[in-house]
C-alpha positions as protocol buffer text, in pm:
chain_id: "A"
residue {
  index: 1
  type: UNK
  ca { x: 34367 y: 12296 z: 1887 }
}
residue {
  index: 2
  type: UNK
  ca { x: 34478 y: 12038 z: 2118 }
}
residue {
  index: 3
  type: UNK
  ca { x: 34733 y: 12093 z: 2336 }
}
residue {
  index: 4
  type: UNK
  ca { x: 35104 y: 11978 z: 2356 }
}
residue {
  index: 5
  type: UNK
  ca { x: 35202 y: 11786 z: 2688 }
}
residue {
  index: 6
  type: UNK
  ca { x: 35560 y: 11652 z: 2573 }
}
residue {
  index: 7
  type: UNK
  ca { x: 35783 y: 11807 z: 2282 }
}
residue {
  index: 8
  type: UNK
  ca { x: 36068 y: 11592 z: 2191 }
}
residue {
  index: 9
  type: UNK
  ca { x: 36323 y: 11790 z: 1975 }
}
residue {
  index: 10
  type: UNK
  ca { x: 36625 y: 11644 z: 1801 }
}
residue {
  index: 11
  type: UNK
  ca { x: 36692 y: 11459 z: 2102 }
}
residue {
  index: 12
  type: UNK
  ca { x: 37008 y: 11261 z: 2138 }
}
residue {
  index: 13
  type: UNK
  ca { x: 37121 y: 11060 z: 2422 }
}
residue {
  index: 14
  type: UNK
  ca { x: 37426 y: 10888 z: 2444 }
}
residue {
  index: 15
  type: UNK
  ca { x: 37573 y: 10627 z: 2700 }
}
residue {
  index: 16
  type: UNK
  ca { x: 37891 y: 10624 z: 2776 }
}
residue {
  index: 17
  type: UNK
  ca { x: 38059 y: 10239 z: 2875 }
}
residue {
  index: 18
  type: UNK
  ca { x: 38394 y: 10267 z: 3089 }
}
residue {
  index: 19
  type: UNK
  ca { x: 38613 y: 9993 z: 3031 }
}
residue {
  index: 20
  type: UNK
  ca { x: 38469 y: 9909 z: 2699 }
}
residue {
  index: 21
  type: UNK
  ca { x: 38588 y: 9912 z: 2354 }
}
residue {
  index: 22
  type: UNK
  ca { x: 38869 y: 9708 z: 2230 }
}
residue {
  index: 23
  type: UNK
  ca { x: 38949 y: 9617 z: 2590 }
}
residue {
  index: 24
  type: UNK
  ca { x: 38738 y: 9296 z: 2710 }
}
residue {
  index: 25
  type: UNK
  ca { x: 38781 y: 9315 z: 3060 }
}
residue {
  index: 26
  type: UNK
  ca { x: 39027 y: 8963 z: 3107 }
}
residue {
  index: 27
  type: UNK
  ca { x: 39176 y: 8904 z: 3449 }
}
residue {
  index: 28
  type: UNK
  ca { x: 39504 y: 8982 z: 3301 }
}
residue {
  index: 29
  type: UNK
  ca { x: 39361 y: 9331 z: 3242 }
}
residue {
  index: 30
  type: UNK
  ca { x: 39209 y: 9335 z: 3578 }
}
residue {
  index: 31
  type: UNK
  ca { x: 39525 y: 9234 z: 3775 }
}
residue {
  index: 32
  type: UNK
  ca { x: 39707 y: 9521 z: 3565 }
}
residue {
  index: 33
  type: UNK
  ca { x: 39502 y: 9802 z: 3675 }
}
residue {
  index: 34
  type: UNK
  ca { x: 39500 y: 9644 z: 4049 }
}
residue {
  index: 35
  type: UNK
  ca { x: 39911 y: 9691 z: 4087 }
}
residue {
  index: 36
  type: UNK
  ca { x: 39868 y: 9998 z: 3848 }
}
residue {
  index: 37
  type: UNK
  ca { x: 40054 y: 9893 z: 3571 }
}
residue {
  index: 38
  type: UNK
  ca { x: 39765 y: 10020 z: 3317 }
}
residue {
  index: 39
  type: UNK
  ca { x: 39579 y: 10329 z: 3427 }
}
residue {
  index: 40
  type: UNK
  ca { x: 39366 y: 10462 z: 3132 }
}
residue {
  index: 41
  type: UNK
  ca { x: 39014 y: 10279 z: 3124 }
}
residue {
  index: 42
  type: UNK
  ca { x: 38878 y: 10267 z: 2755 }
}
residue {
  index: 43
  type: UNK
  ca { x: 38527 y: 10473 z: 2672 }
}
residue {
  index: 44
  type: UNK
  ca { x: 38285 y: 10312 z: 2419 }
}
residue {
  index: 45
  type: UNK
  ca { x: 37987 y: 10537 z: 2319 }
}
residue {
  index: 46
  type: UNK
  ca { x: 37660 y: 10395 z: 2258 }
}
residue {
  index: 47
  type: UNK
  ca { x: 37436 y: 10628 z: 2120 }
}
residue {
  index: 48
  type: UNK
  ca { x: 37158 y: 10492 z: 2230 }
}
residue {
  index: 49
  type: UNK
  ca { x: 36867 y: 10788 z: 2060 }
}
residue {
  index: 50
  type: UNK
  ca { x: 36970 y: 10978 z: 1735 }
}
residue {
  index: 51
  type: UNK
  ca { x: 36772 y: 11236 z: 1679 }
}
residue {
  index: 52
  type: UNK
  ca { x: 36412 y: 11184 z: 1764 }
}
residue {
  index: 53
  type: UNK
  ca { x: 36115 y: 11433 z: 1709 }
}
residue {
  index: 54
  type: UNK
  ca { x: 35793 y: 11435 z: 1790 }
}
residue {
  index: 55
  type: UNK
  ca { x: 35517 y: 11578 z: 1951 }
}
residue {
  index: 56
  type: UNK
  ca { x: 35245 y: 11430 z: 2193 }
}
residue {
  index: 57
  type: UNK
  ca { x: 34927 y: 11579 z: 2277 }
}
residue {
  index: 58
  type: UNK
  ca { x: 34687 y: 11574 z: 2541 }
}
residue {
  index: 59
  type: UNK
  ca { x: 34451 y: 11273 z: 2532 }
}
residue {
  index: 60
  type: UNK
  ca { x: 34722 y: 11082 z: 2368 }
}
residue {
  index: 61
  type: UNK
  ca { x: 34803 y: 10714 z: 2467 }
}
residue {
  index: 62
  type: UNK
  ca { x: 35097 y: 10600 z: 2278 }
}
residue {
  index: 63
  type: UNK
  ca { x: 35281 y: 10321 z: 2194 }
}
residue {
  index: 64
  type: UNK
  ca { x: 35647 y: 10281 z: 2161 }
}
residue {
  index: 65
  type: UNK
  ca { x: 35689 y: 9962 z: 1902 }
}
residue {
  index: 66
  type: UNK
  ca { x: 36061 y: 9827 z: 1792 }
}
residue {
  index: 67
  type: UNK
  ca { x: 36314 y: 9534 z: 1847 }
}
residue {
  index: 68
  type: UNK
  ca { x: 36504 y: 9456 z: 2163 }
}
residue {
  index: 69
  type: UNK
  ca { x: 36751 y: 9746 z: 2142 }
}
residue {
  index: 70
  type: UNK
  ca { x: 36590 y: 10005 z: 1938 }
}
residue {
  index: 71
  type: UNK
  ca { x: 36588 y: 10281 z: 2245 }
}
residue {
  index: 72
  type: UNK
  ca { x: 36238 y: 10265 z: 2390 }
}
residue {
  index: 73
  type: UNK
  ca { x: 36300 y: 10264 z: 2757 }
}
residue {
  index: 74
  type: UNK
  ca { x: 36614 y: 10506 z: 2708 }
}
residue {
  index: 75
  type: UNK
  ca { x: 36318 y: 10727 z: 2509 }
}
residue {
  index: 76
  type: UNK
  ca { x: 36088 y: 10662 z: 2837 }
}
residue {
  index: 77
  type: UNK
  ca { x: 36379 y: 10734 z: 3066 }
}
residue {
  index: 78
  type: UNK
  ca { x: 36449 y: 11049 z: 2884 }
}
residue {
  index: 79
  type: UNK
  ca { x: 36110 y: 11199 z: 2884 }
}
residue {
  index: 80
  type: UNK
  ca { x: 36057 y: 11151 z: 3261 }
}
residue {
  index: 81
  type: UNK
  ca { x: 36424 y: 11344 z: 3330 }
}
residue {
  index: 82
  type: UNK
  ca { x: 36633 y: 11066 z: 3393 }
}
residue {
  index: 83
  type: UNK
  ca { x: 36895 y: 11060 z: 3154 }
}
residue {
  index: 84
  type: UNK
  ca { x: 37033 y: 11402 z: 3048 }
}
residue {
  index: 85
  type: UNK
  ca { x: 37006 y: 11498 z: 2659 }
}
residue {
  index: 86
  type: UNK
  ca { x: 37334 y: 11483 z: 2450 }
}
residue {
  index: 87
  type: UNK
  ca { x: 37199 y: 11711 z: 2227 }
}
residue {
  index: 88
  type: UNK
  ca { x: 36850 y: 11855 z: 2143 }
}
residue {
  index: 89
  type: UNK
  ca { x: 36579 y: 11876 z: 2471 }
}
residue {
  index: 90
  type: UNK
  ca { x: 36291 y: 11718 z: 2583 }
}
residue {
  index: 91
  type: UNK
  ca { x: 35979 y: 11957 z: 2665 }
}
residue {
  index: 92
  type: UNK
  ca { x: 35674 y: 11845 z: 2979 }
}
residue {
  index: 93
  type: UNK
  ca { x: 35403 y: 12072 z: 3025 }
}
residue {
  index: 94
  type: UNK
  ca { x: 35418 y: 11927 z: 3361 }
}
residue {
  index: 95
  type: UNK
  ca { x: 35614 y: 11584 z: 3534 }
}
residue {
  index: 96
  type: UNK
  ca { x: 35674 y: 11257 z: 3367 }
}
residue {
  index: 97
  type: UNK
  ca { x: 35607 y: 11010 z: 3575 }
}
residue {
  index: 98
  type: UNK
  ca { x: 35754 y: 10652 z: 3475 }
}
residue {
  index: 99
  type: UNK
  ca { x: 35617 y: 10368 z: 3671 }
}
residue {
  index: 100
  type: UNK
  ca { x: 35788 y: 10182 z: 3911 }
}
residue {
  index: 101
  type: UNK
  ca { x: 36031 y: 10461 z: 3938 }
}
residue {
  index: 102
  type: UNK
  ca { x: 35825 y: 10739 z: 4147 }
}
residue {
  index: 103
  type: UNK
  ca { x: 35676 y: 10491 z: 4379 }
}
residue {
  index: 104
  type: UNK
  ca { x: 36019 y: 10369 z: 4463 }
}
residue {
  index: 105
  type: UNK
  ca { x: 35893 y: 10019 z: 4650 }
}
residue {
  index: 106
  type: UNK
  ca { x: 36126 y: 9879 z: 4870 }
}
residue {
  index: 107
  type: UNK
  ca { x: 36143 y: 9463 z: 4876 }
}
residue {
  index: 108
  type: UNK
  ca { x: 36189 y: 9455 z: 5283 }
}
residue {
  index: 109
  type: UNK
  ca { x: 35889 y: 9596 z: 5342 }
}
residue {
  index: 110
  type: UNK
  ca { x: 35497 y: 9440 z: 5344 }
}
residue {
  index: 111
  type: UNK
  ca { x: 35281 y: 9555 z: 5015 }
}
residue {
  index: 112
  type: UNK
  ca { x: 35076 y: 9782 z: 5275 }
}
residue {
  index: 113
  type: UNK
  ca { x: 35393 y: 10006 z: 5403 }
}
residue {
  index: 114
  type: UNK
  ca { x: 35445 y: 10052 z: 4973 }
}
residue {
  index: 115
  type: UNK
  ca { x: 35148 y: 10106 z: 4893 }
}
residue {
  index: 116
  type: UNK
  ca { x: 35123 y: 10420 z: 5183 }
}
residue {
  index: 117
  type: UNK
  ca { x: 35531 y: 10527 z: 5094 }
}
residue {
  index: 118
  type: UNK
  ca { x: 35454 y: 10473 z: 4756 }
}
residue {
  index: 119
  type: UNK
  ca { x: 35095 y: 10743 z: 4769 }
}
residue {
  index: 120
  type: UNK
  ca { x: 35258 y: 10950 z: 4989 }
}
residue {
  index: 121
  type: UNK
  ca { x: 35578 y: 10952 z: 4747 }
}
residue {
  index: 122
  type: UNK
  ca { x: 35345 y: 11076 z: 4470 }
}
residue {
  index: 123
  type: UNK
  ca { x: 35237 y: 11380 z: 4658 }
}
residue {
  index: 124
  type: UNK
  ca { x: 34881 y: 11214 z: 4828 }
}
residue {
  index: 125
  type: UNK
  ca { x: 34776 y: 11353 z: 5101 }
}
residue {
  index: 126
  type: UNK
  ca { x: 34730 y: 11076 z: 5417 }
}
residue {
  index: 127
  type: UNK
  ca { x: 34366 y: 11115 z: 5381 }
}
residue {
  index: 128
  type: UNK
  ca { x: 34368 y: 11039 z: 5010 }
}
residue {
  index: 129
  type: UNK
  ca { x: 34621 y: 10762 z: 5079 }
}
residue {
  index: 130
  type: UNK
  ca { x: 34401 y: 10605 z: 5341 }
}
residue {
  index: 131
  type: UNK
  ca { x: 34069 y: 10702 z: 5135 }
}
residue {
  index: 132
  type: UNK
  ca { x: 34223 y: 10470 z: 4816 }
}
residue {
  index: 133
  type: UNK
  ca { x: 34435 y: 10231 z: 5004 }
}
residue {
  index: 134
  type: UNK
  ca { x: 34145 y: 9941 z: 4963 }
}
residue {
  index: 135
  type: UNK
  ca { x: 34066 y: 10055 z: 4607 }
}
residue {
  index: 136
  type: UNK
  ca { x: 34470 y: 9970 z: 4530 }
}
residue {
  index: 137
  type: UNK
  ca { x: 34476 y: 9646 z: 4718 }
}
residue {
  index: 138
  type: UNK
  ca { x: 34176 y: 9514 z: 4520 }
}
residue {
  index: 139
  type: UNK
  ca { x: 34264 y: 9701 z: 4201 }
}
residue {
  index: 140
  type: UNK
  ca { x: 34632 y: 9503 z: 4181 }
}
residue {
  index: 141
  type: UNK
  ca { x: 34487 y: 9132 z: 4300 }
}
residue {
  index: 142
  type: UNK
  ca { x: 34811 y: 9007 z: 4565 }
}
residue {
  index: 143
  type: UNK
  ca { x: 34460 y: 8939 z: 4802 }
}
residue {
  index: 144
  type: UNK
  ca { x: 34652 y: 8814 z: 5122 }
}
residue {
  index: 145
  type: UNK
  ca { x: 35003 y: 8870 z: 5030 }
}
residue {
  index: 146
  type: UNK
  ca { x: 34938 y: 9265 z: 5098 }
}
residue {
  index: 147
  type: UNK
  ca { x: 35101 y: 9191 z: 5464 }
}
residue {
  index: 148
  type: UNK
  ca { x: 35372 y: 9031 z: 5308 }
}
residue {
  index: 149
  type: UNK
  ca { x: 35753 y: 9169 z: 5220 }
}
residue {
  index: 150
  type: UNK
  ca { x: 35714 y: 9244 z: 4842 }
}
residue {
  index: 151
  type: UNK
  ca { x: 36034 y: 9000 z: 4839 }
}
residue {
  index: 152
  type: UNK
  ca { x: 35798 y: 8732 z: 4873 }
}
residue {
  index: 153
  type: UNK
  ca { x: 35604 y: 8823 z: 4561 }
}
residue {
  index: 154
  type: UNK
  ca { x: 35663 y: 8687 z: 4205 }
}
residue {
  index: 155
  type: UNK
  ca { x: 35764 y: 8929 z: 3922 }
}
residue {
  index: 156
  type: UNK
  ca { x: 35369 y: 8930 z: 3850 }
}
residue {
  index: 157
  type: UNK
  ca { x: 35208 y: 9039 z: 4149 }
}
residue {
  index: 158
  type: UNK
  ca { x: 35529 y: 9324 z: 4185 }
}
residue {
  index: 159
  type: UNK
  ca { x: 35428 y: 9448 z: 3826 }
}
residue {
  index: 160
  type: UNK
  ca { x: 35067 y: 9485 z: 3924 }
}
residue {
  index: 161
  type: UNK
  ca { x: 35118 y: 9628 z: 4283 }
}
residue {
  index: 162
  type: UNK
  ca { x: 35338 y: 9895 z: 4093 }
}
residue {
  index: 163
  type: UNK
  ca { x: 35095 y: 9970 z: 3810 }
}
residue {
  index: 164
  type: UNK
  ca { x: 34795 y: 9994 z: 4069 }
}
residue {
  index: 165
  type: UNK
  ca { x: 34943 y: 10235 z: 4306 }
}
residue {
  index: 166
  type: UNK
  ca { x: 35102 y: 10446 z: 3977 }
}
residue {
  index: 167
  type: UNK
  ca { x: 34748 y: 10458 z: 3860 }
}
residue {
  index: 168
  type: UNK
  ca { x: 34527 y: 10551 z: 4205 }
}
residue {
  index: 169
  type: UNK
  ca { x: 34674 y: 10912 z: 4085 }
}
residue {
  index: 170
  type: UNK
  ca { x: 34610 y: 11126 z: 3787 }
}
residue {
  index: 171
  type: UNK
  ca { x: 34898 y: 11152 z: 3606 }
}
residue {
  index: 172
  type: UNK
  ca { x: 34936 y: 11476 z: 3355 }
}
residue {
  index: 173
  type: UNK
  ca { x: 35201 y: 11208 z: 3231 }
}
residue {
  index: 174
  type: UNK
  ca { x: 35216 y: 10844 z: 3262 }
}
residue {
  index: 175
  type: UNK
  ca { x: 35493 y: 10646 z: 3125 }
}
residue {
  index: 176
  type: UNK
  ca { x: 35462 y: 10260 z: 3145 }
}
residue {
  index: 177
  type: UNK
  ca { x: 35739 y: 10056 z: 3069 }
}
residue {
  index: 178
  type: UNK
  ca { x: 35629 y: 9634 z: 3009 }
}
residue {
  index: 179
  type: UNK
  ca { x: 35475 y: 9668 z: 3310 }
}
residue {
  index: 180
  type: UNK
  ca { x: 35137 y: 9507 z: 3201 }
}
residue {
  index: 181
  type: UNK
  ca { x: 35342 y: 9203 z: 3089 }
}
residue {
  index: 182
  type: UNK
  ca { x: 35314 y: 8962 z: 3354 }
}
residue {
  index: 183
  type: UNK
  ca { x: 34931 y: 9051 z: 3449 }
}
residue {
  index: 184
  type: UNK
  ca { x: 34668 y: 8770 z: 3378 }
}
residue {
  index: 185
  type: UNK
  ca { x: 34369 y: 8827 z: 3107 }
}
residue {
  index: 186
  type: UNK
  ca { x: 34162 y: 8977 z: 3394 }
}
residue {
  index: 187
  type: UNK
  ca { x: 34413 y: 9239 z: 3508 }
}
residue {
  index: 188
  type: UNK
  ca { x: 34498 y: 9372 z: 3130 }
}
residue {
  index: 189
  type: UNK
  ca { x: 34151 y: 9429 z: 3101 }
}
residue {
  index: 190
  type: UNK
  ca { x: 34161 y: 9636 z: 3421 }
}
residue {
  index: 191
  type: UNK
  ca { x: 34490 y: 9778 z: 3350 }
}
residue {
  index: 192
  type: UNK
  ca { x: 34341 y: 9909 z: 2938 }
}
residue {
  index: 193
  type: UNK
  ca { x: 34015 y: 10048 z: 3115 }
}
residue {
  index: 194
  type: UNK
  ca { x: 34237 y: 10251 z: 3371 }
}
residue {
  index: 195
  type: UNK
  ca { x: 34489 y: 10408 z: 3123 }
}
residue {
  index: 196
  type: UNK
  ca { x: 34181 y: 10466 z: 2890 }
}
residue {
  index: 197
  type: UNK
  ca { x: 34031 y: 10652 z: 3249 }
}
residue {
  index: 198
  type: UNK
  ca { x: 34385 y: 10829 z: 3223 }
}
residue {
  index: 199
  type: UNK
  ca { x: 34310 y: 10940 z: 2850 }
}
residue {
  index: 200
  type: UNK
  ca { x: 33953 y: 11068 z: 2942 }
}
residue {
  index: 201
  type: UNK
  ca { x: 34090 y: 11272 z: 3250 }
}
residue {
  index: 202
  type: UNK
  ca { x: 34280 y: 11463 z: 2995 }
}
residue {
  index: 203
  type: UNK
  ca { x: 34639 y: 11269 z: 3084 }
}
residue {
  index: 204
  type: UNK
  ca { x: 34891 y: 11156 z: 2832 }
}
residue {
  index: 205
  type: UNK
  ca { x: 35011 y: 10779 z: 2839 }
}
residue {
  index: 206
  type: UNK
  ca { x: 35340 y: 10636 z: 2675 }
}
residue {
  index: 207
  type: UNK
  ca { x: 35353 y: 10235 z: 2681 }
}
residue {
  index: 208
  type: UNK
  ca { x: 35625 y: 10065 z: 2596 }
}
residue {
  index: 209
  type: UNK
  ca { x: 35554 y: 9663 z: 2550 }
}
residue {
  index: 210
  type: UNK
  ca { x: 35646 y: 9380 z: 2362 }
}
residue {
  index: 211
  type: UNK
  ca { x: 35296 y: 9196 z: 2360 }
}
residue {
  index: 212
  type: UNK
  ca { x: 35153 y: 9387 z: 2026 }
}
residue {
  index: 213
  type: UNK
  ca { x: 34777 y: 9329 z: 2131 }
}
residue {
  index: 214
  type: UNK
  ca { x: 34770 y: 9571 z: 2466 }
}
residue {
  index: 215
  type: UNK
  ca { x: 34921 y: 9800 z: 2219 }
}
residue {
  index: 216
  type: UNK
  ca { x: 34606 y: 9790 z: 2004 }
}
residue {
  index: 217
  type: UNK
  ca { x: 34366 y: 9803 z: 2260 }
}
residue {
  index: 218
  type: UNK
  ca { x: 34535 y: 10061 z: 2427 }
}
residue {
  index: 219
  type: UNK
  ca { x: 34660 y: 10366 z: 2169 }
}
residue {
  index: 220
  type: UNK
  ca { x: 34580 y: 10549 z: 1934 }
}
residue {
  index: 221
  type: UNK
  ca { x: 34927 y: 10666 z: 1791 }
}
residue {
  index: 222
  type: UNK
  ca { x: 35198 y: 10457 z: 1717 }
}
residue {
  index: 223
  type: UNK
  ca { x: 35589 y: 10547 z: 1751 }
}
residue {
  index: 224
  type: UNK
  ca { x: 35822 y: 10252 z: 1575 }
}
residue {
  index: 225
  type: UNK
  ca { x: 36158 y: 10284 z: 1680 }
}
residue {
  index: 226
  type: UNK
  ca { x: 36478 y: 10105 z: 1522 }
}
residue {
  index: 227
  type: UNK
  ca { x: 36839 y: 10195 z: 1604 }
}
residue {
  index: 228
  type: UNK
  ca { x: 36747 y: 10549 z: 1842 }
}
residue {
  index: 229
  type: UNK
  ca { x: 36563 y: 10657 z: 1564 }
}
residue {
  index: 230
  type: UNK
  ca { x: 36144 y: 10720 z: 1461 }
}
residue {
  index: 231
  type: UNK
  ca { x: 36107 y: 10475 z: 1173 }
}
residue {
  index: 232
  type: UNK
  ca { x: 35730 y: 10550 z: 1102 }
}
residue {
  index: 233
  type: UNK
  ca { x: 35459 y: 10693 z: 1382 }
}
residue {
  index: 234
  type: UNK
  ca { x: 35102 y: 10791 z: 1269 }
}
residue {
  index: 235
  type: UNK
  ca { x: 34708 y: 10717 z: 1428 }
}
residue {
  index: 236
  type: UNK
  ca { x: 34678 y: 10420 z: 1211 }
}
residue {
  index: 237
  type: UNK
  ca { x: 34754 y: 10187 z: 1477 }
}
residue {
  index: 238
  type: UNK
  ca { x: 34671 y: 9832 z: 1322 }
}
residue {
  index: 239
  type: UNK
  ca { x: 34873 y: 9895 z: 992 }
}
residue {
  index: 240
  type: UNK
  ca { x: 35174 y: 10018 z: 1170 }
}
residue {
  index: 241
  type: UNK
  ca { x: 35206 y: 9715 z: 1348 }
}
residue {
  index: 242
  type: UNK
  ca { x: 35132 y: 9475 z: 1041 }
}
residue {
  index: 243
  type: UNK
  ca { x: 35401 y: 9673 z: 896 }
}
residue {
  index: 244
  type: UNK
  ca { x: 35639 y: 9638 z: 1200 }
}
residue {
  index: 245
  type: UNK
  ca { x: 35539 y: 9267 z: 1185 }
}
residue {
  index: 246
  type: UNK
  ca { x: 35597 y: 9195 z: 871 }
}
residue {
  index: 247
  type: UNK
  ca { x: 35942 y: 9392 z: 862 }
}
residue {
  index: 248
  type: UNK
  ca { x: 36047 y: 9221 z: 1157 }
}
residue {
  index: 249
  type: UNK
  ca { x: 35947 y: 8837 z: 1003 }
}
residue {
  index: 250
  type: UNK
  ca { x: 35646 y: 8762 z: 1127 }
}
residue {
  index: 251
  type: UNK
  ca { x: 35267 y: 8721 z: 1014 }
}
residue {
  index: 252
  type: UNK
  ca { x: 35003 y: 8887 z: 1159 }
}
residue {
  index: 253
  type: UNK
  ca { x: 34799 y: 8678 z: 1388 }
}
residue {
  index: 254
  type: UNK
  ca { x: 34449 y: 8824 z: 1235 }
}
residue {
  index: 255
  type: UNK
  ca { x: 34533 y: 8989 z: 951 }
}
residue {
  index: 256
  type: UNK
  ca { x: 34159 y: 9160 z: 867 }
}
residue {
  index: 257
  type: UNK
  ca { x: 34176 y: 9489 z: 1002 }
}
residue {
  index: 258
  type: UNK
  ca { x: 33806 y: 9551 z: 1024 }
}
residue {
  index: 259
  type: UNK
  ca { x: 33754 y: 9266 z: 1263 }
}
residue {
  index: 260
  type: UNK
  ca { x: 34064 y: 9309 z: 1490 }
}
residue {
  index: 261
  type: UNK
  ca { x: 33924 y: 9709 z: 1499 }
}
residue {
  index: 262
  type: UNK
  ca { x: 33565 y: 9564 z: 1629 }
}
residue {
  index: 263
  type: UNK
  ca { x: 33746 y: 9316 z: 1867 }
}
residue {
  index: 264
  type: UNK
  ca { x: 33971 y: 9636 z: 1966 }
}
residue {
  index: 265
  type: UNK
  ca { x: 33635 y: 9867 z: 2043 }
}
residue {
  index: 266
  type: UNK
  ca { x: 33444 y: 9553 z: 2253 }
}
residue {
  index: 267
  type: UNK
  ca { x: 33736 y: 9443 z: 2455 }
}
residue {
  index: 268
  type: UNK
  ca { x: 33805 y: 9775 z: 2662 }
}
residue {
  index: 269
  type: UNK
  ca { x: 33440 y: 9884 z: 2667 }
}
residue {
  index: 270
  type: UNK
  ca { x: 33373 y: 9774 z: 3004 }
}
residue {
  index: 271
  type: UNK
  ca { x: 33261 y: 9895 z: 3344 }
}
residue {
  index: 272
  type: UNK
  ca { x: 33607 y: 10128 z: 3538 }
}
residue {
  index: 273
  type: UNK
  ca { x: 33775 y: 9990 z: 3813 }
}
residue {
  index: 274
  type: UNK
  ca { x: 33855 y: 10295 z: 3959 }
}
């Protein structure tokens, strides 16, 4: 039987906003707290998951599908330890690790000093981190900009430096968040052949993204999320997100399934980059 890596069980999570509510924040307001006239801040809840279940196994590569505000990255978040349950728990057969967040890059310093901090951060060993140093720098594509302060870099070439260092490492449990994105044609191929590398290495990915296509050539299941909560999830990748689609107002962009499976099989069976 395979074997479960994360066990999500009646989880809720719930944000709590200070100073929200019926009070809108005016400069009246403002003033009044400053000379202490009004002491009380308002608390607004925003229960942000509402009891989500679900289990993923190893091998999986997911995708988390649903409208601007439907909970993914608070799901993601969640998973990898960073927001506490409200109710029900989250179970890892070993550590989530949600990219961009574990290699902590720092924008004052060159793409080289990251890329070491950001190995080293990840539990490499210096030889490891020196051993797959070049394989990063060619894997993410900044070329010269490597001995640059990631300040310098557009949102692009941050995205990719972040995805390639995440990736040099086997994760148990990879959690990407729209961090393919910004990448050109070239790196999303790159980027589907490594997390399919991930798959084969017995890991299990979660990919959030808005861009339905890396979805289907990337997973096999499907989680749709509206409001904190599952709305369908099954194997059936390409009719969950015609359904989504067509719930959400839009058409399908190739609407035979048979086709966009063969296009879905060809596209990611290339040679690894890694």
């Amino acid at each position: 039987m395979a074997e479960p890596m994360v066990v999500v069980d009646d989880l809720h999570v719930v944000y709590r906003v200070y100073g929200g509510g019926g009070d809108k924040g005016t400069a009246a307001t403002v003033l009044l707290r400053l000379i202490g006239r009004k002491t009380r801040a308002s608390i607004r809840e925003v229960h942000a998951i509402r009891g989500m279940s679900f289990v993923a196994y190893r091998g999986d590569a997911i995708g988390i599908i649903g409208r601007n505000g439907s909970g993914k990255s608070t799901l993601l978040r969640a998973i990898a330890g960073l927001l506490p349950p409200e109710q029900g728990n989250v179970y890892t057969a070993s550590q989530a690790s949600l990219l961009g967040v574990n290699a902590a890059l720092m924008d004052d310093l060159t793409g080289e000093r990251n890329v070491i901090l950001g190995c080293l951060a990840m539990g490499m060993t210096k030889q490891e981190t020196k051993r797959r140093y070049p394989e990063i720098v060619e894997f993410s594509g900044v070329g010269d900009f490597i001995d640059l302060p990631m300040k310098t870099y557009s949102t692009g070439m941050g995205s990719r430096l972040r995805f390639a260092i995440a990736a040099a490492k086997r994760q148990e449990i990879l959690l990407i968040d729209e961090a393919l994105a910004t990448g050109d044609a070239e790196f999303l191929v790159k980027s589907h052949n490594r997390i399919n590398e991930l798959r084969a290495q017995a890991g299990t990915v979660f990919l959030v993204a808005h861009n339905l296509e890396e979805i289907e050539l990337t997973c096999n299941r499907v989680i749709w999320m509206e409001r904190g909560q599952i709305v369908k999830q099954g194997d059936d990748v390409i009719t969950l997100i015609d359904e989504y689609i067509a719930a959400s107002g839009g058409d399908q962009v190739l609407r035979d399934p048979v086709t966009r499976r063969r296009i879905k099989d060809a596209t990611v069976d290339s040679a690894s980059y890694f």
